[in-house]
GUDREN-902156 format. One line per field, with one value per residue (C-alpha): residue in one letter; x, y, z. Coordinates in steps of 0.5 Angstrom, whole numbers. Layout:
<nodes>
aa	A; ...
c1	X; ...
c2	Y; ...
c3	Z; ...
</nodes>
This chain:
<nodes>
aa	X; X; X; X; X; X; X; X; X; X; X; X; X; X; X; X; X; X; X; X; X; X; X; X; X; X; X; X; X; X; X; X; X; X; X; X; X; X; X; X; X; X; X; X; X; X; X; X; X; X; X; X; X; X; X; X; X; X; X; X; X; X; X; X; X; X; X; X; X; X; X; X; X; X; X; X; X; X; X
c1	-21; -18; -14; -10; -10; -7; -2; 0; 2; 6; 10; 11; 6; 1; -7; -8; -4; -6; -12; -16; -20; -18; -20; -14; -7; -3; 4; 10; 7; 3; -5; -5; -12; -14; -13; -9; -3; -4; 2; -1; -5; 2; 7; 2; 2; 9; 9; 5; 8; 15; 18; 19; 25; 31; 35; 40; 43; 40; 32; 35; 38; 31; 27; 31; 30; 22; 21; 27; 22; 15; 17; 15; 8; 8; 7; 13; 15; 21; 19
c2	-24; -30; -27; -23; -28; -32; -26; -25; -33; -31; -27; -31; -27; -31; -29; -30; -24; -19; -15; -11; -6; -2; 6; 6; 3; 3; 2; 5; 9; 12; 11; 12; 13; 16; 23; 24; 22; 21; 20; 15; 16; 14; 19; 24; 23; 22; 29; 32; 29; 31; 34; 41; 41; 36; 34; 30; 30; 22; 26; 32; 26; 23; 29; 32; 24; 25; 31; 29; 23; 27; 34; 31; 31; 38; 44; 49; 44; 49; 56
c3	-66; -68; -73; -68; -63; -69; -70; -62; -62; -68; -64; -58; -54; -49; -50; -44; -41; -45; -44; -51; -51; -45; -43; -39; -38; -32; -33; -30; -24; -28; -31; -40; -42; -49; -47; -41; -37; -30; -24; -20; -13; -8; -13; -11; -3; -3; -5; 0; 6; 4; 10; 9; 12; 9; 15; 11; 5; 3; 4; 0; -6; -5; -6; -12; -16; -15; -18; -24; -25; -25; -28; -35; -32; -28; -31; -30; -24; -25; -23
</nodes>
């Protein structure tokens, strides 16, 4: 360990804001764990609780961006 914290300063990282040995990794609005990705919970709700119907152009723009950002995560998003 001392090794690595040795190495950490050398790249002018401070110990005490990193945290080793985690399962999951919470970046970006989504969970990164050893074996899947997950959208975090409000990514989620926000997608549910879109209105069905789009009454303005900004709501129709906000809605398109969502889906841009989560397509990578959903399966045939597009069909």
């Amino acid at each position: 360990m001392d090794e690595i914290f040795k190495d950490l300063k050398d790249f002018c990282l401070v110990p005490n804001k990193i945290e080793l040995e985690k399962s999951e990794i919470d970046y970006l609005k989504i969970i990164l764990s050893s074996t899947k990705i997950i959208l975090k919970l409000h990514i989620t709700t926000k997608i549910k609780e879109f209105p069905e119907k789009l009454e303005t152009l900004k709501k129709l723009q906000s809605l398109l961006g969502l889906f841009n950002y989560v397509r990578q995560f959903v399966k045939n998003l597009s069909k």
